[in-house]
Each structure stands twice: as C-alpha cells, then as structure tokens.
N, C-alpha and C positions, 0 to 999 in steps of 0.2 A: 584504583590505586595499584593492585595487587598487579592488574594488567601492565601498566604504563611499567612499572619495572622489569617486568618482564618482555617488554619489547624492547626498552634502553641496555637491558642483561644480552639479548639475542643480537643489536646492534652493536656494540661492544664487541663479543662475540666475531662477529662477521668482519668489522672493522679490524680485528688484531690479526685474525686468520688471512685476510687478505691486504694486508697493510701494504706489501711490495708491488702488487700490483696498481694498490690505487694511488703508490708514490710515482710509477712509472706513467699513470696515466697523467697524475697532477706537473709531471717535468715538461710535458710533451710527448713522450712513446706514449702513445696511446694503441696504435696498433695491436703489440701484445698483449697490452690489460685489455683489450675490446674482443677479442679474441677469447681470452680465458675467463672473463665477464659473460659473453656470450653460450657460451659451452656451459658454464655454471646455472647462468637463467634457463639454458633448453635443460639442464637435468632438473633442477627443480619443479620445471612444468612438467615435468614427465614423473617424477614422484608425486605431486601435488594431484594431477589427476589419476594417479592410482589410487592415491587414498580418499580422494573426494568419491571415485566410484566404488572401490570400498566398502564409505563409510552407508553410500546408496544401497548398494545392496543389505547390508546388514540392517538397517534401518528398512525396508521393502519387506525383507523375513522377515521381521520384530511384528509391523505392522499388519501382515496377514497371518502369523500366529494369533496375534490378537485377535483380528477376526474371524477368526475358525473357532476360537474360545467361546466368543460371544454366542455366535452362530449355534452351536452344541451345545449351550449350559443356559436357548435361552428357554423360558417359563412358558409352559404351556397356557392354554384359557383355564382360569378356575382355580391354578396352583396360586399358592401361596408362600412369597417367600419370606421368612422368618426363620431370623439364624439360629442356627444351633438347636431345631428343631427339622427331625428326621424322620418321626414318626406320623404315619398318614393313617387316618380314619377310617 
C-alpha cells in the first residue's frame, strides 16, 4: 500500500515537473519534448547505475566483513560454546 503511493507521489511528482514538455509533445512538437525526455532518461541511467554499483560494493564489503568474522571467531575442536561463560578449566 505504502508502495503504490509512493510511486503515484513520485508520478505526480514527475508529471508536474515536466507538464510543458509533455503538453508540447501531446500538440505534436514532439521534437523538443523527445529531445529533453531523452537527455532526462540518459541522466537517470547514469545515476541509476552509480547507485546500483554503489549499492554493490557496499553490500560485497558487508558480505566479506562477515566472512572474515566468521572465519576468526570460529570454534576450535573440543571448545565449547556457551555464552557468557569465559572461564576455561
């Protein structure tokens, strides 16, 4: 639910911001608006994959910090793990 408003919000949004353009395309100039419609979709692809690799890298470090934790903390043969107990015999 939360979604679906949030895309008709972002729709809205985009619809007001470029109303002139898409009234020049719905007359017939279409030239113009295809043109600055165009320009808008190359920058969006070009932010969109900055942030999807980004999001990759930060998520690739997350992933191998994890596994270097594991790796270090894990339990030798014979240890026993029970928390909150530090004291070994």
């Amino acid at each position: 639910m939360l979604g679906r408003l949030l895309v008709a919000a972002i729709a809205g949004v985009v619809v007001w911001k470029y109303r002139d353009s898409l009234r020049e395309y719905a007359q017939g100039n279409a030239g113009p608006a295809r043109e600055r419609l165009d320009g808008l979709l190359g920058t969006m692809k070009d932010r969109s994959e900055t942030l999807l690799d980004q999001a990759k890298e930060q998520i690739s470090t997350r992933l191998d910090t994890a596994r270097e934790k594991l790796r270090g903390g894990a339990l030798e043969p014979g240890q026993e793990n029970v928390p909150g107990s530090s004291f070994r015999a």
